[in-house]
RODO-2510 file (C-alpha; in nm, 4 decimals, decimal comma):
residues 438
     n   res          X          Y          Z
     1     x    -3,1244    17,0865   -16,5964
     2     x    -2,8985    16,8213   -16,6673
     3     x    -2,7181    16,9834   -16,9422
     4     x    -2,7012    17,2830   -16,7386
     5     x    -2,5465    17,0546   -16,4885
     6     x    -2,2584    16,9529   -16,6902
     7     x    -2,2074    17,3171   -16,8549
     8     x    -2,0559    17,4074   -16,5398
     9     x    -1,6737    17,4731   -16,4890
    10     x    -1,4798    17,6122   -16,2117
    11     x    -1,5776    18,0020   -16,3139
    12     x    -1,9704    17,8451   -16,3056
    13     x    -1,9054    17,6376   -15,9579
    14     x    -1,7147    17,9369   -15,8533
    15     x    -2,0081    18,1257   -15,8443
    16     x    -2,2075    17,8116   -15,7155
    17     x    -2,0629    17,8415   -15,3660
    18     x    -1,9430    18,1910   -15,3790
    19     x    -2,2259    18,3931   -15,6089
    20     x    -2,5342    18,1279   -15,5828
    21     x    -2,4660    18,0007   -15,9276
    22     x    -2,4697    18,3082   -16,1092
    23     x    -2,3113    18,2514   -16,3957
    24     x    -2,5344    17,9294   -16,4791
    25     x    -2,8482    18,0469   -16,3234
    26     x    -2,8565    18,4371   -16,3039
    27     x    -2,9853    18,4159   -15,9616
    28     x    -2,7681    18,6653   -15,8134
    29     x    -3,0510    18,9885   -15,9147
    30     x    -3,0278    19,3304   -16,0101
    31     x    -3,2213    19,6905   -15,9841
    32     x    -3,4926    19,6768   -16,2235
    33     x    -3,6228    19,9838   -16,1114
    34     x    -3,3782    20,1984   -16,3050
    35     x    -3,3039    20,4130   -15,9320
    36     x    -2,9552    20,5237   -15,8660
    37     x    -2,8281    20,4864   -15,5600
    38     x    -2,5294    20,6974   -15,3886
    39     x    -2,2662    20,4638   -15,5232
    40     x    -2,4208    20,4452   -15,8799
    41     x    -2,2017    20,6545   -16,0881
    42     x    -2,5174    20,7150   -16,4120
    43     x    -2,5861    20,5135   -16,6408
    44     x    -2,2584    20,5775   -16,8518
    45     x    -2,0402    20,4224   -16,5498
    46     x    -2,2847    20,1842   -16,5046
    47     x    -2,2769    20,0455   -16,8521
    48     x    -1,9265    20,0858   -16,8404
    49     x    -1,8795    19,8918   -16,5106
    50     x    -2,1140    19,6495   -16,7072
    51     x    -1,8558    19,5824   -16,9760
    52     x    -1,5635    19,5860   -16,7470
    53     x    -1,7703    19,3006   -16,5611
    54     x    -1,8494    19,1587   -16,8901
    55     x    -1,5016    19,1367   -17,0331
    56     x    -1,3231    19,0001   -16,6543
    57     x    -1,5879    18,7113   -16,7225
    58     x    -1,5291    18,6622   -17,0750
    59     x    -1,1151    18,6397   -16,9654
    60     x    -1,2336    18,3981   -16,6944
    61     x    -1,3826    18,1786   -16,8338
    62     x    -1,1140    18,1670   -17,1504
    63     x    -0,8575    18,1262   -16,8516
    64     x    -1,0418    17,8547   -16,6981
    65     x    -1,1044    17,7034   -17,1261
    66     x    -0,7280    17,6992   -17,1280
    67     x    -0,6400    17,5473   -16,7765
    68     x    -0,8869    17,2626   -16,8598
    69     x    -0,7002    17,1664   -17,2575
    70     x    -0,3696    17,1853   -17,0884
    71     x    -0,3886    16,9053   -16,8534
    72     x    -0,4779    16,4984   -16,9023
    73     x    -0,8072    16,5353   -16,7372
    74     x    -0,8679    16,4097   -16,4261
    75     x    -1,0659    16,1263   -16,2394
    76     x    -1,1055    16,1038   -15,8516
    77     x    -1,3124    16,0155   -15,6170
    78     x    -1,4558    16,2185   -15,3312
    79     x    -1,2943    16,2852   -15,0340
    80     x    -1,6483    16,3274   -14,9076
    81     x    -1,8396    15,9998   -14,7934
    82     x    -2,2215    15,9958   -14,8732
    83     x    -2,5080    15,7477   -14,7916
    84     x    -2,6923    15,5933   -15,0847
    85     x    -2,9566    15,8640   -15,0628
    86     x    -2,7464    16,1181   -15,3424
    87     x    -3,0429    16,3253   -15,4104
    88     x    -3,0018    16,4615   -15,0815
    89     x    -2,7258    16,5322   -15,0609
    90     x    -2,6767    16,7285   -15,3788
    91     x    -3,0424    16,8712   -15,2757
    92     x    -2,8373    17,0029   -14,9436
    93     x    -2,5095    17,1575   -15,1467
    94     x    -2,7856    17,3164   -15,3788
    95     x    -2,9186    17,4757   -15,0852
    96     x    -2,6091    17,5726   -14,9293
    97     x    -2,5827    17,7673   -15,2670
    98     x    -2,8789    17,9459   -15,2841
    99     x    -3,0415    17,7449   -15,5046
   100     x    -3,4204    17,6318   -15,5175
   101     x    -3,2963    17,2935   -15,4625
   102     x    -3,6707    17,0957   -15,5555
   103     x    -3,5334    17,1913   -15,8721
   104     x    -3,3190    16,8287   -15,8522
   105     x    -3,6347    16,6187   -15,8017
   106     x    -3,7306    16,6889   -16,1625
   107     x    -3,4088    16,6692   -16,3412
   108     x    -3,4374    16,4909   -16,6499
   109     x    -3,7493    16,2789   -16,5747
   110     x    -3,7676    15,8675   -16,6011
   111     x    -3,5853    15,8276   -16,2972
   112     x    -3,2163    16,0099   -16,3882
   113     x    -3,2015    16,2342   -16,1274
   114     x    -2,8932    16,0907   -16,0029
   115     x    -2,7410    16,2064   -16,2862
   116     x    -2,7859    16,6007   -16,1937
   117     x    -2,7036    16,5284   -15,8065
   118     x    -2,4053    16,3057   -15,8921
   119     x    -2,2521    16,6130   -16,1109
   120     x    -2,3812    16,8023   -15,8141
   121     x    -2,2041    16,6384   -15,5924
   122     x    -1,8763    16,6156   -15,8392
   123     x    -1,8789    16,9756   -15,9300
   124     x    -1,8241    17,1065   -15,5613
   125     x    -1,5715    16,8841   -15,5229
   126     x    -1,3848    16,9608   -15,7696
   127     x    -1,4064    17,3609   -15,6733
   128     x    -1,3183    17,2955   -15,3633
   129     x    -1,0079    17,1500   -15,4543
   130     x    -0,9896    17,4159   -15,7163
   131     x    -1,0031    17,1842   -16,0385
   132     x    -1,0520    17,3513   -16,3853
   133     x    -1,3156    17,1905   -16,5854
   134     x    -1,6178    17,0003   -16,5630
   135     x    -1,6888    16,6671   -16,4238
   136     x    -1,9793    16,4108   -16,4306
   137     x    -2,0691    16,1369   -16,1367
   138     x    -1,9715    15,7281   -16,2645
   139     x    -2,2631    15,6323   -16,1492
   140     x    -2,5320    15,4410   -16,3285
   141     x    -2,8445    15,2059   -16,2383
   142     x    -2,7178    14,8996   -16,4418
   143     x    -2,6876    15,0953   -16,7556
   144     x    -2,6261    15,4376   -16,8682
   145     x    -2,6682    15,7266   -16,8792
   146     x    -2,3017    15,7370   -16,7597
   147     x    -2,1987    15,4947   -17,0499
   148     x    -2,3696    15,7496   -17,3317
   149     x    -2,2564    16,0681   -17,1624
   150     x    -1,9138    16,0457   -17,2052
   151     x    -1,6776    15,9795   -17,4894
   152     x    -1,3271    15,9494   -17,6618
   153     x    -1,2877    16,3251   -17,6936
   154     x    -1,3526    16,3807   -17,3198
   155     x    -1,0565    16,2281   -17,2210
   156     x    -0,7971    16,0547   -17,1774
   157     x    -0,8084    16,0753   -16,7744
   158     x    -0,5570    16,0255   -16,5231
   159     x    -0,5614    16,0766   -16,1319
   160     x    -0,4684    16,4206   -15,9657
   161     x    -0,1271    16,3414   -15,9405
   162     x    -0,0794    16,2876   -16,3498
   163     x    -0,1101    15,8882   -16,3117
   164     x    -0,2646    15,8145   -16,6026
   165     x    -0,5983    15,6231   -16,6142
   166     x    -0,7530    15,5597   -16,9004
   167     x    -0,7327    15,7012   -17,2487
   168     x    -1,0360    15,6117   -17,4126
   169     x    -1,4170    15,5287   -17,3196
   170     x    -1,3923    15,1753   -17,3531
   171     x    -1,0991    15,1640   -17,0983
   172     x    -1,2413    15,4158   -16,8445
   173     x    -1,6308    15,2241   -16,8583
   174     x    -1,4971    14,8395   -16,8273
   175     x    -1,2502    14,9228   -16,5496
   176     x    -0,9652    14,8304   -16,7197
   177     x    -0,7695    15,1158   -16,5784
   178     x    -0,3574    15,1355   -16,5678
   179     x    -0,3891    15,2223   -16,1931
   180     x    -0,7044    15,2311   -15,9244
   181     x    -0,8913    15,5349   -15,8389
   182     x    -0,7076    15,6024   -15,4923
   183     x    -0,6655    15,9724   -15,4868
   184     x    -0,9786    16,2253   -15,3953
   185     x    -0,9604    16,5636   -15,5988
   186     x    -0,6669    16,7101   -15,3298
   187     x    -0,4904    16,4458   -15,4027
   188     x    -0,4889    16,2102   -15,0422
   189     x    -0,5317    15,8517   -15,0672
   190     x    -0,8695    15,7001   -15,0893
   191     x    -0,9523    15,3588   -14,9282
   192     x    -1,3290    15,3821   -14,8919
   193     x    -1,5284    15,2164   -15,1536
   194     x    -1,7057    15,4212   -15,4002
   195     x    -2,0715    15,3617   -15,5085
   196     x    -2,1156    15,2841   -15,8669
   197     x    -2,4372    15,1024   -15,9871
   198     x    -2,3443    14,8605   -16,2980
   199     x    -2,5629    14,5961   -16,1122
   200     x    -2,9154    14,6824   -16,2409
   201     x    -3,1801    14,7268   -15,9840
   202     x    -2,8849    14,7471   -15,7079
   203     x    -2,9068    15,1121   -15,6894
   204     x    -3,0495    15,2478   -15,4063
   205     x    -3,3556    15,2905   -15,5640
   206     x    -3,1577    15,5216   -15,8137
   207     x    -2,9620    15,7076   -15,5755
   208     x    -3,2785    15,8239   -15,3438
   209     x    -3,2637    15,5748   -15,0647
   210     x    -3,0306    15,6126   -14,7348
   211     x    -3,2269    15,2916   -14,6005
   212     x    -3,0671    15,0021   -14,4626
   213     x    -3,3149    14,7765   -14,5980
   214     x    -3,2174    14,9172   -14,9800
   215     x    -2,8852    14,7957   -15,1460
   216     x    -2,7011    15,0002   -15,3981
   217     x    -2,4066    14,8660   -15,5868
   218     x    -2,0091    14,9702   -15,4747
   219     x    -1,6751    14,8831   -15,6696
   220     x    -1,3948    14,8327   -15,4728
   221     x    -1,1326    15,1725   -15,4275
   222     x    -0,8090    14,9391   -15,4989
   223     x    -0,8964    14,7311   -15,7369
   224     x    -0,8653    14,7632   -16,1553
   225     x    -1,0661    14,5157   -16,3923
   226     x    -1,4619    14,5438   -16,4493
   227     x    -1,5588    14,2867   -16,2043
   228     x    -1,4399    14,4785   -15,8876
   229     x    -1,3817    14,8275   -15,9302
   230     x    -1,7199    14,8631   -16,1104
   231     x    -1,9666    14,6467   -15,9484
   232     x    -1,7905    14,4070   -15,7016
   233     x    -2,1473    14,3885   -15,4518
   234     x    -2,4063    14,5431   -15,3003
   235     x    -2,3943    14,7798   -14,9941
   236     x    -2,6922    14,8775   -14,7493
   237     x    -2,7602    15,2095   -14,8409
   238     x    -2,7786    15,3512   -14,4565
   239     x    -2,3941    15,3001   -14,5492
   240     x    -2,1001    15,5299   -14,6499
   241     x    -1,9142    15,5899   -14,9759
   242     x    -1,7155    15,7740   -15,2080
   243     x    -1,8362    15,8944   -15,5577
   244     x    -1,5734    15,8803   -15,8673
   245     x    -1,5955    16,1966   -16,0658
   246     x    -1,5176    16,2157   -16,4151
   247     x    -1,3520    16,5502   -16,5873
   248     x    -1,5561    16,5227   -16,9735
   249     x    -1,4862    16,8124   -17,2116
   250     x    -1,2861    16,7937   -17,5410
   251     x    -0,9306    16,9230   -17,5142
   252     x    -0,7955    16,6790   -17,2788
   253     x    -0,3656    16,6670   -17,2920
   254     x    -0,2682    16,3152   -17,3556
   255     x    -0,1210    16,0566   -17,0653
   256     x     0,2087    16,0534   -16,9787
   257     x     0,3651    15,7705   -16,7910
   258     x     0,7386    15,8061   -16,5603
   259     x     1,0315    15,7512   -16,7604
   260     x     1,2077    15,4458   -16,6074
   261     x     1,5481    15,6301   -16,4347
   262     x     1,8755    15,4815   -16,4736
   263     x     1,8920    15,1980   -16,2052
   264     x     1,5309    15,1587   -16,1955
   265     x     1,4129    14,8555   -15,9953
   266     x     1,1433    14,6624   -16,1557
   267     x     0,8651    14,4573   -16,0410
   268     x     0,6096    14,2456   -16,2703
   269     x     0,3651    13,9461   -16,3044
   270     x     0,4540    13,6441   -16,4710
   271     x     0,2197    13,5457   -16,7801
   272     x     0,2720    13,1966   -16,7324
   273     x     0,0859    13,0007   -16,4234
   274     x     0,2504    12,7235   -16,1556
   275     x     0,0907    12,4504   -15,9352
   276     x     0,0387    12,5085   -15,5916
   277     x     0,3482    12,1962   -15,5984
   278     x     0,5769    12,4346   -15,7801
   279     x     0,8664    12,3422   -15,5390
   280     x     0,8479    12,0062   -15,6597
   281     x     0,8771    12,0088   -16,0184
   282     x     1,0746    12,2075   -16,2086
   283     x     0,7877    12,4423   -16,3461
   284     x     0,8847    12,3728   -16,7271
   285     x     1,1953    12,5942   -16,6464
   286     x     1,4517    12,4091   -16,4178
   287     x     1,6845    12,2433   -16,6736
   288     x     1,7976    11,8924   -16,4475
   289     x     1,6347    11,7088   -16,1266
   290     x     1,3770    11,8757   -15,9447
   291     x     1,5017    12,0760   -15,6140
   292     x     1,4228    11,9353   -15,3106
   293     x     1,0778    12,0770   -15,1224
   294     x     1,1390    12,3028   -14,8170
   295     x     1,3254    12,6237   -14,9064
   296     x     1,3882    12,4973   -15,2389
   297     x     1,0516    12,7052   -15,3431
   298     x     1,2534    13,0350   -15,3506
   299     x     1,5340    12,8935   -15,5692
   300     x     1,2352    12,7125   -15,8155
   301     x     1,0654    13,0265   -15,8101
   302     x     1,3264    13,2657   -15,8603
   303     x     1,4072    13,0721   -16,1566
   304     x     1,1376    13,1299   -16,2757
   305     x     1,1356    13,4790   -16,2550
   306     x     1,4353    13,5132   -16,4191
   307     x     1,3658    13,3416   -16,6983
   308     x     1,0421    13,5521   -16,7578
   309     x     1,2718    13,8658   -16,7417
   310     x     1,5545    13,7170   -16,9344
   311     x     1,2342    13,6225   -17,2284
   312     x     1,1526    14,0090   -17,2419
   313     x     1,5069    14,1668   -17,2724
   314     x     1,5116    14,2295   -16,8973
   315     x     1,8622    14,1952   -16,7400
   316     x     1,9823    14,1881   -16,3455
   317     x     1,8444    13,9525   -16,0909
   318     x     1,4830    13,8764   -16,0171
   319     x     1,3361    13,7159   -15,6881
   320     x     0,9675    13,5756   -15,6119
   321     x     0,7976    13,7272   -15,3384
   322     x     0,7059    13,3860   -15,2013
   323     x     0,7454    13,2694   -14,8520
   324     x     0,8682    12,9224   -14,7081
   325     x     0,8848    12,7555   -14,3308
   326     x     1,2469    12,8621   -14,3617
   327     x     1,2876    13,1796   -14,4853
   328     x     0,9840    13,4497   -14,5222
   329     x     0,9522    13,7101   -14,8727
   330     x     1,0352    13,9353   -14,6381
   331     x     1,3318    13,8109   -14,5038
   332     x     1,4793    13,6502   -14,8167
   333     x     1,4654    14,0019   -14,9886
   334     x     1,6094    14,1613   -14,7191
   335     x     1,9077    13,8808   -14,7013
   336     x     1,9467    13,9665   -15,0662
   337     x     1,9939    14,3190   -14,9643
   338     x     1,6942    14,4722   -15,1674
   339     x     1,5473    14,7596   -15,0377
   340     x     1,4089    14,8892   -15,3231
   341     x     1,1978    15,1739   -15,4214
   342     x     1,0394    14,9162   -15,6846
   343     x     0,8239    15,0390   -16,0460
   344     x     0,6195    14,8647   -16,2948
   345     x     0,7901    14,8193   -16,6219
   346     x     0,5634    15,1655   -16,6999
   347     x     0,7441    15,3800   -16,4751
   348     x     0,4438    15,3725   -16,2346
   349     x     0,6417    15,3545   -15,8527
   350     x     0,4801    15,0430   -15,6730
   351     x     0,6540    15,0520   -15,3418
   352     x     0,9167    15,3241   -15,2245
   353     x     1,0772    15,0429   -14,9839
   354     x     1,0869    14,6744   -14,8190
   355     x     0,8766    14,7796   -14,5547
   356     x     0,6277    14,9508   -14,7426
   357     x     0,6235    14,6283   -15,0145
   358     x     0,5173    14,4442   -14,6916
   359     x     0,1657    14,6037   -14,6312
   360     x    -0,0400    14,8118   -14,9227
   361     x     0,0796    14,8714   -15,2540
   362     x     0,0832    15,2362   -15,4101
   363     x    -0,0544    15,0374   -15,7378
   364     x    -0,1050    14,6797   -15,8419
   365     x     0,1622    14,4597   -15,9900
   366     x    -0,0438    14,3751   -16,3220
   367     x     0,2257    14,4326   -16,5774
   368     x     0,4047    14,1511   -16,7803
   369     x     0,8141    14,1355   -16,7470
   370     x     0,7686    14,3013   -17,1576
   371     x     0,5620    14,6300   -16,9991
   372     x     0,2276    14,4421   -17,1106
   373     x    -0,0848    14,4776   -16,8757
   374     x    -0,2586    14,1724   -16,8175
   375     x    -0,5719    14,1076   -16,9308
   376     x    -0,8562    14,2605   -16,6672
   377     x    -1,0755    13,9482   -16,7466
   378     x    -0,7836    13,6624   -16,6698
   379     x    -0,7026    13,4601   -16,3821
   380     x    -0,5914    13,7340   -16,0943
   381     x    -0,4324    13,4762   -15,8448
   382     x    -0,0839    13,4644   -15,7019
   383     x     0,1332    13,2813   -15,5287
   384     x     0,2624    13,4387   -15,2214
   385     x     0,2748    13,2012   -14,9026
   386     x     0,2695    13,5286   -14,7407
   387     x     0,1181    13,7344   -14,4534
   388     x     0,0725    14,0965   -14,4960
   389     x     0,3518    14,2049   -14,2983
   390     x     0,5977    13,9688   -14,5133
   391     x     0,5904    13,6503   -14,3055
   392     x     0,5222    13,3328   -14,3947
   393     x     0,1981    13,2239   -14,4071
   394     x     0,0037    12,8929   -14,5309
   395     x     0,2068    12,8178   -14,8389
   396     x     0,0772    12,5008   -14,9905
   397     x     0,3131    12,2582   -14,7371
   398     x     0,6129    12,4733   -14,8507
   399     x     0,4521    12,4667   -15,2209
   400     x     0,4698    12,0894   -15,2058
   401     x     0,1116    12,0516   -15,2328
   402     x    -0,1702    12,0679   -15,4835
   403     x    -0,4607    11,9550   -15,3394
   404     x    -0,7921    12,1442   -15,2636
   405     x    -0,7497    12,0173   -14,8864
   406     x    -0,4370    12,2316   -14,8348
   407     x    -0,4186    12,6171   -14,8782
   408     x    -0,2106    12,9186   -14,9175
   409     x    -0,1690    13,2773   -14,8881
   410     x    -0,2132    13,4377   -15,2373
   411     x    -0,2273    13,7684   -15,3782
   412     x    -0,4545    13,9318   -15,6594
   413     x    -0,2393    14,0816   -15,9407
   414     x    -0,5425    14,3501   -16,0201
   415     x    -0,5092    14,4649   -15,6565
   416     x    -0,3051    14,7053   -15,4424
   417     x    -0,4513    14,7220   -15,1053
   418     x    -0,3451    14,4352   -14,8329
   419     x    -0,5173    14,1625   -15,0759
   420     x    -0,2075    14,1989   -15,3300
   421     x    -0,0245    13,9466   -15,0827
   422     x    -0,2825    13,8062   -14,8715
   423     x    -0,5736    13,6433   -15,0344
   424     x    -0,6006    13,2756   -14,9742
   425     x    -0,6982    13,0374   -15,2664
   426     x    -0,6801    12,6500   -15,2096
   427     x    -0,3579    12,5139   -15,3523
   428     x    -0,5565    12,2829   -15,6286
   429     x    -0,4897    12,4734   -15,9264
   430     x    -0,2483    12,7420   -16,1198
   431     x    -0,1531    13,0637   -16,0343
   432     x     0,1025    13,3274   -16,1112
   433     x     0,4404    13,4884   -15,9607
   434     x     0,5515    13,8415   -15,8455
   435     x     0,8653    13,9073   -15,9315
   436     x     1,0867    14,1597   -15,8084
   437     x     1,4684    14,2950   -15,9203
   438     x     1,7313    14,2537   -15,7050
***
């Protein structure tokens, strides 16, 4: 059953929902009585009509062979929202399709079922959107079979769009993706989290439980690096979520990322780390005595910034987004007349304006001013001082502070929903800089 499963493309899902799996399963019959009715044309014309039928499959499924090596294949993740109980629902779109759907209960024995109903689940997705190729669930119950299905050749894997992913295994499986899932397989933004597994024993009793009693495992939709976009908690299983399908199948084009346009405005996170009293030092950059605290942070920090970009061949002028009591991110940026549309030093488009910058990201900031992507497993934090519409928010007494008493608005480098600007670690410590071009 389960290999079955994954044979299917979008000629085999096709006739899923529109020939009850016929091309997988046979199921849609014939005359074995040898009896010609009053449209049968004899056996000649019916052989014939045979091979006619026989060849328009044949240049089908070649067609749809072609479509899927021509194209970086694809991750999403559902548009559709499910429960934790995934057996039934890929029990319900078997039976929407004609098919005996107790046949999921025994697929593959020792508790994989989920397997079957999360490619279930995945393949009518994807042939509703009309996707070529096949696609497997990322789901697991602490450890494969999602790890061992899936390899190097099936990929590399990018969203719907062409925003590349991943390119190998080892990228895709620890989460250390160039952007967050956020697209379903049409191609609209995704913000609900997506059930994954990776925690063992968190899993819904594997995928069969909608109880709220039972817990299964969820990543978080906006998030890149293994801790949160693969296993980040556990969710009640009476709850909702999305399910990230995989496209697997050799022949996968290679990822392409934007080439930066002339004029190009870019946006990165520093490598290095500053106190939460960053306004009061000069942050081993400031060559003379230390600014004074108050608005000082944005000249301090900007430094900073500059510096960074100057270190990787980056010309042009850089600003922190970092708020004081005087003047917010916001309203410094705007004073400096930058309006953007801002990218990553990858090409990937962050924000298309100032407004948009002040609310959710298209795609985290996790790039180094070189075009390096940070590493998924260090420190995430950033200084901000910032609310999520741009103001100014607790920022450390004006970044004068550094003690565990005192706090601040901070952002997570590995995220681009609201938390980018808006998390709030205590001011005891180091953290990072966003940096934007003027």
């Amino acid at each position: 059953m389960r290999n079955t499963i994954r044979a299917f493309g979008v000629t085999a899902i096709s006739s899923l929902f529109f020939a009850c799996f016929a091309l997988a399963y046979g199921c849609g019959g014939d005359d074995s009585n040898g009896a010609l009715d009053s449209n049968d044309g004899g056996p000649d014309a019916d052989a014939t009509a045979n091979q006619d039928s026989s060849s328009r499959d044949a240049a089908e499924e070649n067609a749809v062979d072609a479509a899927a090596a021509s194209h970086v294949h694809v991750i999403f993740a559902t548009s559709r929202l499910f429960n934790g109980d995934l057996l039934a629902a890929a029990a319900s779109i078997a039976t929407d399709a004609g098919l005996d759907s107790g046949g999921l209960a025994l697929a593959d024995g020792g508790g994989k079922d989920y397997v079957v109903a999360g490619d279930v689940i995945c393949a009518q997705a994807a042939a509703d959107a009309k996707l070529p190729g096949k696609y497997t669930a990322m789901l697991t119950t602490g450890s494969g079979p999602f790890l061992s299905n899936v390899t190097d050749a099936d990929g590399p894997w990018a969203l719907v769009d062409g925003t590349p992913v991943a390119d190998s295994v080892a990228q895709l499986t620890s989460g250390a993706w160039y952007v967050p899932v956020v697209l379903d397989e049409s191609g609209n933004a995704v913000t609900d989290d997506p059930w994954t597994g990776g925690i063992s024993g968190i899993d819904c009793r594997g995928w069969s439980s909608a109880d709220g009693t039972d817990e299964g495992a969820i990543g978080i939709s906006a998030v890149v690096g293994p801790n949160d976009s693969l296993a980040y908690a556990g969710s009640y299983c009476h709850q909702a979520g999305v399910v990230r399908c995989v496209e697997v199948g050799s022949g996968g084009a290679k990822n392409h990322f934007p080439a930066l346009a002339s004029g190009a405005k870019i946006a990165f996170v520093t490598d290095g780390v500053y106190p939460g009293n960053l306004a009061l030092s000069d942050a081993g950059v400031i060559v003379g005595d230390p600014p004074d605290a108050g608005d000082a942070v944005h000249s301090v920090a900007d430094a900073i910034c500059n510096q960074t970009a100057a270190s990787a061949g980056r010309s042009g002028t850089f600003h922190a987004w970092v708020s004081s009591s005087g003047t917010s991110a916001k309203d410094f940026f705007a004073a400096h007349g930058m309006t953007g549309p801002w990218v990553r030093p990858d090409g990937i488009e962050i924000t298309p304006s100032l407004d948009a910058l002040s609310a959710a990201l298209k795609f985290p900031i996790d790039l180094s001013a070189d075009g390096g992507y940070q590493d998924t497993l260090s420190f995430t934090f950033v200084w901000t001082g910032t609310l999520v519409d741009g103001g100014t928010a607790a920022n450390c007494n004006d970044f004068t502070s550094n003690l565990s008493t005192d706090s601040c608005a901070g952002g997570e480098r590995d995220e681009s929903g609201l938390d980018w600007q808006a998390y709030k670690p205590h001011c005891v410590g180091t953290n990072r800089l966003f940096c934007f071009q003027e």
